[in-house]
VEXRONU-211933 format. One record per atom (N, C-alpha, C, O): chain; x, y, z; residue number from 1. Coordinates in pm, 1 decimal, padded with zeros to 6 digits, m for minus. Example, Ala and Ser with C-alpha at 12.3 -4.5 7.8 and 13.67 -1.06 7.14 Angstrom:
2
NODE  chain        c1        c2        c3    n
NODE      A   01319.0  m00569.0   00780.0    1
NODE      A   01230.0  m00450.0   00780.0    1
NODE      A   01320.0  m00330.0   00780.0    1
NODE      A   01423.6  m00331.9   00846.5    1
NODE      A   01285.0  m00225.0   00708.0    2
NODE      A   01367.0  m00106.0   00714.0    2
NODE      A   01290.0   00003.0   00787.0    2
NODE      A   01340.9   00113.8   00803.9    2
//
This chain:
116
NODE  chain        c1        c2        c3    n
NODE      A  m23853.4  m08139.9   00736.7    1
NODE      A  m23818.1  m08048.5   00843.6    1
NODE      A  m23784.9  m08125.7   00970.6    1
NODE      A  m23680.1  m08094.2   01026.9    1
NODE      A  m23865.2  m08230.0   01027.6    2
NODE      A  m23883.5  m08295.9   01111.9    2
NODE      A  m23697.6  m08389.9   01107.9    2
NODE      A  m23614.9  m08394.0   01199.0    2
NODE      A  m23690.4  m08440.8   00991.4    3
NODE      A  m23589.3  m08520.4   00946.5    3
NODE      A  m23452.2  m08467.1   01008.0    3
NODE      A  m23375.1  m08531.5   01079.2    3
NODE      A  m23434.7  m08294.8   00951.6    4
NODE      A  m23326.7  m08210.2   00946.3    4
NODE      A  m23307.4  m08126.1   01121.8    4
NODE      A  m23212.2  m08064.3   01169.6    4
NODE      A  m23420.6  m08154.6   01168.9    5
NODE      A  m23403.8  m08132.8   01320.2    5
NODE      A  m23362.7  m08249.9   01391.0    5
NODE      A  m23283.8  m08237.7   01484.7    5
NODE      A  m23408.0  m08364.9   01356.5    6
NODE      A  m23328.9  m08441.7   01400.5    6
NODE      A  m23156.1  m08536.3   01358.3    6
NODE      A  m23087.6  m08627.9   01403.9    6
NODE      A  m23155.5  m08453.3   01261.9    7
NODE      A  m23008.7  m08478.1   01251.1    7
NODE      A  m22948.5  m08383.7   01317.9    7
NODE      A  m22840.3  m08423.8   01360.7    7
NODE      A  m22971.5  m08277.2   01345.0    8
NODE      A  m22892.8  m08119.8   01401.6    8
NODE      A  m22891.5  m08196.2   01510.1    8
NODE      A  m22776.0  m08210.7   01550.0    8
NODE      A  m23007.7  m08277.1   01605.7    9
NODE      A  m22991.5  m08281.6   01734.8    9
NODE      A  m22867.8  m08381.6   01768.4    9
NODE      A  m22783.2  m08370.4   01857.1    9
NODE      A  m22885.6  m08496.4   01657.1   10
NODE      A  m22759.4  m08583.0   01708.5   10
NODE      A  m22648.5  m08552.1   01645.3   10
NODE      A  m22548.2  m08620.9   01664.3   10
NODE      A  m22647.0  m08474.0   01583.1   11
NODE      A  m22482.5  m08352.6   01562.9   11
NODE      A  m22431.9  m08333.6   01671.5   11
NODE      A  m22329.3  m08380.3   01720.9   11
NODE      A  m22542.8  m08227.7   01729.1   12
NODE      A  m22468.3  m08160.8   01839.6   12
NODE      A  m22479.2  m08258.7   01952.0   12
NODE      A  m22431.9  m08209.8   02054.6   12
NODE      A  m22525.7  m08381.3   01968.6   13
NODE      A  m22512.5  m08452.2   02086.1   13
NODE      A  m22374.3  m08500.2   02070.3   13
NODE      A  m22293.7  m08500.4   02163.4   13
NODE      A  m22335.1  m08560.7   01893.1   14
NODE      A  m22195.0  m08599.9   01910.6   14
NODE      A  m22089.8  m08514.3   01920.2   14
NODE      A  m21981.1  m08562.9   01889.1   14
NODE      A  m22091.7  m08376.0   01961.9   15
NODE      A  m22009.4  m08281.7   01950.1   15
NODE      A  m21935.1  m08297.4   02067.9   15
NODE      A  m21814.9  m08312.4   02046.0   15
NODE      A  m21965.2  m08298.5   02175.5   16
NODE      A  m21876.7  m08352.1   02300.8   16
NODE      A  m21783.9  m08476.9   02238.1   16
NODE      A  m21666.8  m08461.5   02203.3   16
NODE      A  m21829.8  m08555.8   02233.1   17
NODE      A  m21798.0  m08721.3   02183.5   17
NODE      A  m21648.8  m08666.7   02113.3   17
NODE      A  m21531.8  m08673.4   02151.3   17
NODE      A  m21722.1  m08604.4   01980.3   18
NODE      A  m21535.6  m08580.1   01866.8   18
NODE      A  m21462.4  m08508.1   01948.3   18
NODE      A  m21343.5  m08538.8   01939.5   18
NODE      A  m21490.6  m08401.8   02045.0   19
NODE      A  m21393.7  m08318.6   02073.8   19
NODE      A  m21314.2  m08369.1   02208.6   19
NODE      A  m21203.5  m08331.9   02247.5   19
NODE      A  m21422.2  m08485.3   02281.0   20
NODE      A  m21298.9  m08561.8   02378.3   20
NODE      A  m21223.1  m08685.0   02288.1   20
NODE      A  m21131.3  m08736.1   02352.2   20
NODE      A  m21245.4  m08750.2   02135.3   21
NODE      A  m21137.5  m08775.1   02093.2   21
NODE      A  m21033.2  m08771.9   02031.7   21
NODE      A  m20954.4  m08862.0   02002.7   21
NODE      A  m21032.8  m08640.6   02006.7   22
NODE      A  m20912.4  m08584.8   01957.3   22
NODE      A  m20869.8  m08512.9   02075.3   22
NODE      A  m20934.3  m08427.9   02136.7   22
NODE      A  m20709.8  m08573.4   02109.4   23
NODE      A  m20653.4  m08515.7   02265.5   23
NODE      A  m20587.1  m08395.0   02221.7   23
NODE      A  m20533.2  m08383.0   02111.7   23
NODE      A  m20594.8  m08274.2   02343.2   24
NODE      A  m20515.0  m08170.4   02298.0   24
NODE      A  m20400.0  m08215.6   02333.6   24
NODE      A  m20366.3  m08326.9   02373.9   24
NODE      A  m20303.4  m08056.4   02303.4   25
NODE      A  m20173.2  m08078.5   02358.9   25
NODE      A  m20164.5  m08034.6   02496.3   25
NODE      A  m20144.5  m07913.8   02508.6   25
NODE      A  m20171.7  m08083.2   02573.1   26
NODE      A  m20198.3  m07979.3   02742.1   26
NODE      A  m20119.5  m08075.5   02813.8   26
NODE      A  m20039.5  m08040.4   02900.5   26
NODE      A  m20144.9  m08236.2   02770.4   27
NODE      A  m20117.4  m08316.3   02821.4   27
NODE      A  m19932.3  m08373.1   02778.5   27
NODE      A  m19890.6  m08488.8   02784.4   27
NODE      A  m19860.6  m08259.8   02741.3   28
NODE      A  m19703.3  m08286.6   02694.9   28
NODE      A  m19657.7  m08175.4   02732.8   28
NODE      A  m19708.1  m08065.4   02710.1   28
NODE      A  m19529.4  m08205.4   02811.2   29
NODE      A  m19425.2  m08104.6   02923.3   29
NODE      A  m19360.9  m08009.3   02809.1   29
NODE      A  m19245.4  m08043.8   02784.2   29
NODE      A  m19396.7  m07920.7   02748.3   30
NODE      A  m19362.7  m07829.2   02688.3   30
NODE      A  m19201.1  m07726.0   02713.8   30
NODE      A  m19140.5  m07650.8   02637.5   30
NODE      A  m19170.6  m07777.9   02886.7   31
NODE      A  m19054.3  m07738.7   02901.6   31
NODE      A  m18917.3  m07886.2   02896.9   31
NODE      A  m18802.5  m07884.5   02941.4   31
NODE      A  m18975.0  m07971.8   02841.6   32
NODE      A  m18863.3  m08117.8   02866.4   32
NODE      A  m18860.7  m08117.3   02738.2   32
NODE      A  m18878.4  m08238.5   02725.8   32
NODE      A  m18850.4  m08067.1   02595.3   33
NODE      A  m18822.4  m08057.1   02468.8   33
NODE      A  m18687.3  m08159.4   02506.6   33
NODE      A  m18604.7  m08139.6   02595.7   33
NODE      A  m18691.4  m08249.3   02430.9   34
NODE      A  m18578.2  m08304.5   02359.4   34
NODE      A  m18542.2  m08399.5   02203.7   34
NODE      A  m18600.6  m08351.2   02106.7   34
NODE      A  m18487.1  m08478.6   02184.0   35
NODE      A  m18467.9  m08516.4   02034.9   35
NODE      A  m18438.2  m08627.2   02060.3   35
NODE      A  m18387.8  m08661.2   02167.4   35
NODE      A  m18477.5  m08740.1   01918.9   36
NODE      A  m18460.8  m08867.4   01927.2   36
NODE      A  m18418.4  m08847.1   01785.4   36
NODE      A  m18490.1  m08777.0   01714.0   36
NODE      A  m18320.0  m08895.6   01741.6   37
NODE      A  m18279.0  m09002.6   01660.1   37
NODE      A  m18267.0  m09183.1   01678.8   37
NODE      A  m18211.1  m09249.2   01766.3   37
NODE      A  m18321.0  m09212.5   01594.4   38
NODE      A  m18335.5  m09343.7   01557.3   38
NODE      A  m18408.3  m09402.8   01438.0   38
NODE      A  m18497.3  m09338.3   01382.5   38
NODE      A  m18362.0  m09560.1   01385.1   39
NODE      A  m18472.1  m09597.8   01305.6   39
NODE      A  m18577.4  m09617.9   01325.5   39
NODE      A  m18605.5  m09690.7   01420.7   39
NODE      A  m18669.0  m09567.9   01252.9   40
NODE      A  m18829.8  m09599.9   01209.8   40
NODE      A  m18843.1  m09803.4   01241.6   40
NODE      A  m18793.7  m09901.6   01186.2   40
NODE      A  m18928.7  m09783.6   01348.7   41
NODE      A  m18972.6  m09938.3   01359.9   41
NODE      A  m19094.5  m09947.4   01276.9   41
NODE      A  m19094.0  m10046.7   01204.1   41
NODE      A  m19160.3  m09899.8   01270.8   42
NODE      A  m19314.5  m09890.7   01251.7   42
NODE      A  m19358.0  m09732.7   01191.7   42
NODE      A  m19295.7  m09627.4   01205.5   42
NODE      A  m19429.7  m09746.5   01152.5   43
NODE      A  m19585.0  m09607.5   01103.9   43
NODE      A  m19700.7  m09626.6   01074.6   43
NODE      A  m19743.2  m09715.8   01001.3   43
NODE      A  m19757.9  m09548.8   01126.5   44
NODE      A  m19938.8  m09583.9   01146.7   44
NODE      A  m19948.7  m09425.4   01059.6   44
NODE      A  m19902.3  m09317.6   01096.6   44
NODE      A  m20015.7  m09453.0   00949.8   45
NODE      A  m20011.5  m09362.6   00814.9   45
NODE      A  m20159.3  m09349.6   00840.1   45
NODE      A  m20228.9  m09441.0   00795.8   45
NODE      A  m20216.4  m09254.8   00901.6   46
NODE      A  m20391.4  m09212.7   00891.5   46
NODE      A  m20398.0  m09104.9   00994.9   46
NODE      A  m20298.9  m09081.0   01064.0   46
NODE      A  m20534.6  m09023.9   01012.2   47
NODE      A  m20566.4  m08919.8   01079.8   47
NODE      A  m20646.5  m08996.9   01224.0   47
NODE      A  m20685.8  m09111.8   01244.0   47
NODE      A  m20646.9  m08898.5   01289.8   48
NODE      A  m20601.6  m08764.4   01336.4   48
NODE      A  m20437.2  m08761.7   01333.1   48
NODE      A  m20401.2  m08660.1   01273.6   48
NODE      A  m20335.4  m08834.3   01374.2   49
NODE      A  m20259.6  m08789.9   01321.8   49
NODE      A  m20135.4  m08909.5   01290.1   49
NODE      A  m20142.2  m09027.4   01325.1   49
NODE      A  m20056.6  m08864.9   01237.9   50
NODE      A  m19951.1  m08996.9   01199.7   50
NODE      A  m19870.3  m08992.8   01323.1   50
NODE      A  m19827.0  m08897.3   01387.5   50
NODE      A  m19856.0  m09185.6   01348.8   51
NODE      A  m19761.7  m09190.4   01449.7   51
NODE      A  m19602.5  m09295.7   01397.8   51
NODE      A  m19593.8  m09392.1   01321.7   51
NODE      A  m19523.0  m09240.6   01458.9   52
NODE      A  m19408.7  m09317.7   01384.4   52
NODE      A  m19331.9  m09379.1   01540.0   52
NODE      A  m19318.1  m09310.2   01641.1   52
NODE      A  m19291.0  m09517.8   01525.6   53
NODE      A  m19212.9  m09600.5   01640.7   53
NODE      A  m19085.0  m09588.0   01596.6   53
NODE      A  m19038.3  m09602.8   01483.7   53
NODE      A  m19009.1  m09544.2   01751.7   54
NODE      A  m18845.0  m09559.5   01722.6   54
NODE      A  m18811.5  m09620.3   01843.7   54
NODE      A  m18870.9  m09606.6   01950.6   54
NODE      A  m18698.3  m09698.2   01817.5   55
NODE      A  m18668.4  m09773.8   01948.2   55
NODE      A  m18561.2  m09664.1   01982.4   55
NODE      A  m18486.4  m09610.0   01901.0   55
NODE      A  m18566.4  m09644.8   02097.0   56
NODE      A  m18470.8  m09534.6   02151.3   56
NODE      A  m18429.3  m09581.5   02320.8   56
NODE      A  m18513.1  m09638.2   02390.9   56
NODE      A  m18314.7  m09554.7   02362.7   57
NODE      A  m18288.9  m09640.7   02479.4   57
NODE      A  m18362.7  m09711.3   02582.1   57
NODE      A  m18414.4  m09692.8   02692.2   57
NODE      A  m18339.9  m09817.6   02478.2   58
NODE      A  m18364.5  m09970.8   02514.3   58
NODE      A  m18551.2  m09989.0   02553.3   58
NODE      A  m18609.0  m10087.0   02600.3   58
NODE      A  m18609.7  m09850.1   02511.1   59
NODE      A  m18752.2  m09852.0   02477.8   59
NODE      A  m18835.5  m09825.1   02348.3   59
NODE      A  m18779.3  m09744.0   02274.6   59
NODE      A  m18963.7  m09875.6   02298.0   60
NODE      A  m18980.4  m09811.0   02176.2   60
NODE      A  m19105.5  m09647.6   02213.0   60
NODE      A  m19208.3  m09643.5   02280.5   60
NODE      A  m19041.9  m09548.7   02142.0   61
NODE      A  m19098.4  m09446.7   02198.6   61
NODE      A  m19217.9  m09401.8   02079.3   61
NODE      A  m19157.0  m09366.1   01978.4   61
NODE      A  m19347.1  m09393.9   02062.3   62
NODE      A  m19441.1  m09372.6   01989.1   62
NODE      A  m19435.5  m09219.0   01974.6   62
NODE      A  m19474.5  m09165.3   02078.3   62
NODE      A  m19402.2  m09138.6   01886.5   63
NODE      A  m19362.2  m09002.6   01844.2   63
NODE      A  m19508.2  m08995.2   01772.2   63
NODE      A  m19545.1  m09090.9   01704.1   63
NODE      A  m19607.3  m08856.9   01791.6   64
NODE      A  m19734.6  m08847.0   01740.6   64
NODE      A  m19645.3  m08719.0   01635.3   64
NODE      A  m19542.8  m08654.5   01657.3   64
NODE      A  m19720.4  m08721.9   01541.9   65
NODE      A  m19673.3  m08609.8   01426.8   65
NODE      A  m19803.7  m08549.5   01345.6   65
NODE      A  m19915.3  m08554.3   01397.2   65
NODE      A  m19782.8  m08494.2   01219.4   66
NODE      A  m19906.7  m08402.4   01200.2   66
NODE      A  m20002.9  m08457.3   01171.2   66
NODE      A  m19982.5  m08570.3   01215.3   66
NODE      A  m20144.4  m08457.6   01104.0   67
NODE      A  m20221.6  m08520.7   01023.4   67
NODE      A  m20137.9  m08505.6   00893.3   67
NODE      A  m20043.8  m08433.3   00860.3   67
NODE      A  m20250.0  m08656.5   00800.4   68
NODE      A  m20160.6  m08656.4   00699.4   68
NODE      A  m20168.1  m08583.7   00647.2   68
NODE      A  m20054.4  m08536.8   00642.0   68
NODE      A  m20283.8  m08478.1   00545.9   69
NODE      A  m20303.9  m08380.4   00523.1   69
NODE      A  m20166.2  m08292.9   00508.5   69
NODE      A  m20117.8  m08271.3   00397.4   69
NODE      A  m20101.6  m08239.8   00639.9   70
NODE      A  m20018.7  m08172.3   00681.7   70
NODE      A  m19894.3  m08203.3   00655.8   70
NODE      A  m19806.7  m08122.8   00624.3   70
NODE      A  m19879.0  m08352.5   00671.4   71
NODE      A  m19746.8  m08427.9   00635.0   71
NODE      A  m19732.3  m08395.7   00509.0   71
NODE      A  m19631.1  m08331.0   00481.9   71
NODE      A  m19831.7  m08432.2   00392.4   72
NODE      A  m19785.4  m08408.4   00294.3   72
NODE      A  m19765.7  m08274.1   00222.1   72
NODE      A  m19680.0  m08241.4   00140.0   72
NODE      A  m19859.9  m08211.0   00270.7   73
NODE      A  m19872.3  m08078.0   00214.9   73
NODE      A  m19718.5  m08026.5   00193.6   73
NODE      A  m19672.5  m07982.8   00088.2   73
NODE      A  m19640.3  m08043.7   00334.3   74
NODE      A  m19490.1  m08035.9   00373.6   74
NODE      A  m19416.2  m08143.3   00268.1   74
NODE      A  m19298.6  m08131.2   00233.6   74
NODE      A  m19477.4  m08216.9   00237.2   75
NODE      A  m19366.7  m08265.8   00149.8   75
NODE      A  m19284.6  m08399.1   00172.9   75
NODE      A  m19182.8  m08444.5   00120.7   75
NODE      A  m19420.5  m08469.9   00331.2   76
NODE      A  m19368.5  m08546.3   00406.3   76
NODE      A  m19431.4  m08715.2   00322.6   76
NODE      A  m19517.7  m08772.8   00388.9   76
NODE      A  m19400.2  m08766.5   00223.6   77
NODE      A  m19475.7  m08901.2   00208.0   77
NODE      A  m19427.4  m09021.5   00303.9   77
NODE      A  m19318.6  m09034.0   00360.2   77
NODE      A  m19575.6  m09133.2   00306.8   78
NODE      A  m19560.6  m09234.1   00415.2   78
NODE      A  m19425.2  m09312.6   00378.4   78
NODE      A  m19368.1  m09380.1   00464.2   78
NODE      A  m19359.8  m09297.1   00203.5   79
NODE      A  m19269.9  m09392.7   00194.4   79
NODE      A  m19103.4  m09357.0   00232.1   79
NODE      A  m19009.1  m09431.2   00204.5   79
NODE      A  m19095.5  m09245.1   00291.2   80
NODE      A  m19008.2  m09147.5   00320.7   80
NODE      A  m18949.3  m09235.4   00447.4   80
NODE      A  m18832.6  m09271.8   00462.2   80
NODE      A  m19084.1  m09264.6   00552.4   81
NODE      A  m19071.0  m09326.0   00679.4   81
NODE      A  m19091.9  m09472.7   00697.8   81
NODE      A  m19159.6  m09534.4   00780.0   81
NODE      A  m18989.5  m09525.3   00565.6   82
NODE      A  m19021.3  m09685.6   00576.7   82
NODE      A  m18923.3  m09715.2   00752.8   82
NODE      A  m18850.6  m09646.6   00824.7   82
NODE      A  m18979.1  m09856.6   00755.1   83
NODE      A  m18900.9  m09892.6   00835.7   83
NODE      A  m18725.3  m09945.7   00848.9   83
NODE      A  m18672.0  m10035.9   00784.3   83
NODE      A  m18670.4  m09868.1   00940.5   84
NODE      A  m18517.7  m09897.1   00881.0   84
NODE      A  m18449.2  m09756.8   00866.0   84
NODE      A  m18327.4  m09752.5   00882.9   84
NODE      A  m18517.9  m09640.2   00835.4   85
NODE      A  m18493.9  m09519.1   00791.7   85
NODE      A  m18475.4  m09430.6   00943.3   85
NODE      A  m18559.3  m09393.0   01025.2   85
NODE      A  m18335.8  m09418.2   00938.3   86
NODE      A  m18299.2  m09290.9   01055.9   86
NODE      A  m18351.8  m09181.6   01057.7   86
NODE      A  m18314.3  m09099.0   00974.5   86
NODE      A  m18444.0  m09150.6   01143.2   87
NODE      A  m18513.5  m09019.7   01161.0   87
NODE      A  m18475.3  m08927.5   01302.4   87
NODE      A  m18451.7  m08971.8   01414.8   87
NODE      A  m18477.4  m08804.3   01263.3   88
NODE      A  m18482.8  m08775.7   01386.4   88
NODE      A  m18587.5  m08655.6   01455.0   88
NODE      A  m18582.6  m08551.2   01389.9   88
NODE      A  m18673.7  m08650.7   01564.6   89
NODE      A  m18773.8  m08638.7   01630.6   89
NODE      A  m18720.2  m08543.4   01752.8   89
NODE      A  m18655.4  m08584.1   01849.2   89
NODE      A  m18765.1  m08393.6   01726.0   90
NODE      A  m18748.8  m08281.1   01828.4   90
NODE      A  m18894.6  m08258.3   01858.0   90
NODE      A  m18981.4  m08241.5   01772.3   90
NODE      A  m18916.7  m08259.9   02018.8   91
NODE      A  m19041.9  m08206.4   02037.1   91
NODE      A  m19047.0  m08264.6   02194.8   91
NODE      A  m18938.9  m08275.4   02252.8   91
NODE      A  m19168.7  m08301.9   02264.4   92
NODE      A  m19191.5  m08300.6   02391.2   92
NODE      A  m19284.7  m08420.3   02439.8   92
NODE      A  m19387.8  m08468.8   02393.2   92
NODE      A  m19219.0  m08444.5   02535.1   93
NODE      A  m19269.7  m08592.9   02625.7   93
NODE      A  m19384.4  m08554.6   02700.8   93
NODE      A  m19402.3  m08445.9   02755.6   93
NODE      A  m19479.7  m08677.9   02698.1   94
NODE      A  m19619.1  m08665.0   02732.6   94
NODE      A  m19630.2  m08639.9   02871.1   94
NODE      A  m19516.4  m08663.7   02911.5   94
NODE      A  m19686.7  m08611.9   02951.6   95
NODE      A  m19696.3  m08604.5   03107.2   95
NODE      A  m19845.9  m08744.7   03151.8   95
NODE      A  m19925.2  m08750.5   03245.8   95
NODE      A  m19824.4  m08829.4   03037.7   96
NODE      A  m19964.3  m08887.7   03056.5   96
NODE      A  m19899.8  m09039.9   02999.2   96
NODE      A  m19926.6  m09151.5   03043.7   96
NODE      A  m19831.9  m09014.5   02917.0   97
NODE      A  m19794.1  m09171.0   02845.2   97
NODE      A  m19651.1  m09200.9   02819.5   97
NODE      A  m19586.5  m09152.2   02726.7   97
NODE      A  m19608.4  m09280.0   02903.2   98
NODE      A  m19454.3  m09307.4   02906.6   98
NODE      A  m19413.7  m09367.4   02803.1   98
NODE      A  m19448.7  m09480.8   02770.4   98
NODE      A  m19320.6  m09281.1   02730.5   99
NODE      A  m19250.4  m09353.0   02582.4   99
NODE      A  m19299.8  m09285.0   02483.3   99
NODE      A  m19261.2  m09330.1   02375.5   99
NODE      A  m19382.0  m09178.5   02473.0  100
NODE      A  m19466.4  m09064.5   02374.5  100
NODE      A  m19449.1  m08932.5   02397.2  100
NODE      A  m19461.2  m08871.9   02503.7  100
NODE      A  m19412.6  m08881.2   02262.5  101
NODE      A  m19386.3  m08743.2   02235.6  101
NODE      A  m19440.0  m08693.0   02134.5  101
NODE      A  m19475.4  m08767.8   02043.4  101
NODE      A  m19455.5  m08579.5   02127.6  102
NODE      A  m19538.2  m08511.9   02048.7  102
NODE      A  m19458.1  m08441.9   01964.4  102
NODE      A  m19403.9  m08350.2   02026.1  102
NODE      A  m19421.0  m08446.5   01826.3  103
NODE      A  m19301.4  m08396.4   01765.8  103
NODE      A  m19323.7  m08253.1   01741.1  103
NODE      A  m19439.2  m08212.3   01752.9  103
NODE      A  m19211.4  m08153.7   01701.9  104
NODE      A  m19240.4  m08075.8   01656.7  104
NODE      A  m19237.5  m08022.8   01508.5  104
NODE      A  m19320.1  m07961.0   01441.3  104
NODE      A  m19072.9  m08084.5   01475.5  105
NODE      A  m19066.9  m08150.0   01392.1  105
NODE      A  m18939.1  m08258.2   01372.5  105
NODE      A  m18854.7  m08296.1   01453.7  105
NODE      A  m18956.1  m08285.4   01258.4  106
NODE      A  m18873.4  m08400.1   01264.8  106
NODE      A  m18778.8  m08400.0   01112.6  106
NODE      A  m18830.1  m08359.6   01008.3  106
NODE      A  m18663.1  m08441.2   01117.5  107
NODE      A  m18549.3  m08467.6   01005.4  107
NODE      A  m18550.3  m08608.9   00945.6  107
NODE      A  m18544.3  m08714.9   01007.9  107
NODE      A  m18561.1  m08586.1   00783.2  108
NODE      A  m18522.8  m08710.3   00740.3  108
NODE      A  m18410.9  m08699.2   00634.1  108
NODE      A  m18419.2  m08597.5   00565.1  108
NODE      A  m18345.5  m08752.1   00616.5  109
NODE      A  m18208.2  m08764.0   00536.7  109
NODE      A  m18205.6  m08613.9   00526.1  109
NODE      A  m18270.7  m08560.5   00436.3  109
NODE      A  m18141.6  m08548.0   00603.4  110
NODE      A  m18095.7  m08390.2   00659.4  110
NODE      A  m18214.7  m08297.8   00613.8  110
NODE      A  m18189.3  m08183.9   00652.8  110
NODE      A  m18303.8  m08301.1   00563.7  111
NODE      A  m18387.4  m08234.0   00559.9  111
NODE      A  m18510.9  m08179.3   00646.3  111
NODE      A  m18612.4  m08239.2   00610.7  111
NODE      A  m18529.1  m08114.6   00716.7  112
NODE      A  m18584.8  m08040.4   00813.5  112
NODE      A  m18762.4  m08054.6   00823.5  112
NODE      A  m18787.9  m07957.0   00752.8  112
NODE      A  m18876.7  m08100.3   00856.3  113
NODE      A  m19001.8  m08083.2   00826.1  113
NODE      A  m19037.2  m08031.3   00934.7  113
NODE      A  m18994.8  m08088.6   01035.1  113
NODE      A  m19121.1  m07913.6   00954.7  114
NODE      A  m19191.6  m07904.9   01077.6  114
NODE      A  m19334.5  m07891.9   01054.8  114
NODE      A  m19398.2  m07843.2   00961.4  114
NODE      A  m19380.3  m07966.5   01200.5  115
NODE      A  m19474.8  m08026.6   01180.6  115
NODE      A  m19681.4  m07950.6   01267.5  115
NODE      A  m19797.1  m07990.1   01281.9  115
NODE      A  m19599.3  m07836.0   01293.5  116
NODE      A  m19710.8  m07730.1   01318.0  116
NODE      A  m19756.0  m07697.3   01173.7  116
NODE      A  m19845.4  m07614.9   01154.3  116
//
């Protein structure tokens, strides 16, 4: 009993902790929607969520996308987004991190994924 109260307690102590690291969306201009096409430099394939690098004028812009979970469920695999592969990225620029957007969804060889 003693054991199971003290796990509840440092549950809920880490409950603040997980929920300031996973960032909401509050922090991306929801009215500056725009689109990137470019090749895939990079992908960071793990949760909370997948991020994919595109160099886009004359910067590389870190595009956050769904968990993987979500990616695939959609139909999205990590080998889809090798590097080299023209993608293109509709969604909204951070108000917090210059060169990051938060996709909404994104096109790969004309096919449409969205990523809510």
């Amino acid at each position: 009993m003693k054991k199971s109260l003290a796990t509840a307690a440092i549950l809920l102590g880490l409950t603040p902790a997980i929920a300031l690291a996973h960032h909401g969306w509050g922090s991306y201009d929801v009215a500056g929607k725009f689109t990137i096409q470019a090749p895939v430099e990079s992908v960071v394939w793990q949760n909370p969520h997948v991020h994919v690098m595109l160099k886009y004028q004359d910067a590389t812009w870190e595009v956050t996308l769904a968990p993987v979970s979500r990616m695939t469920r959609r139909g999205v695999e990590e080998a889809m987004l090798k590097p080299g592969t023209t993608i293109s990225a509709e969604g909204y620029p951070s108000t917090r991190t210059e060169h990051e957007m938060r996709a909404e969804r994104i096109t790969i060889d004309g096919k449409v994924f969205e990523m809510r």
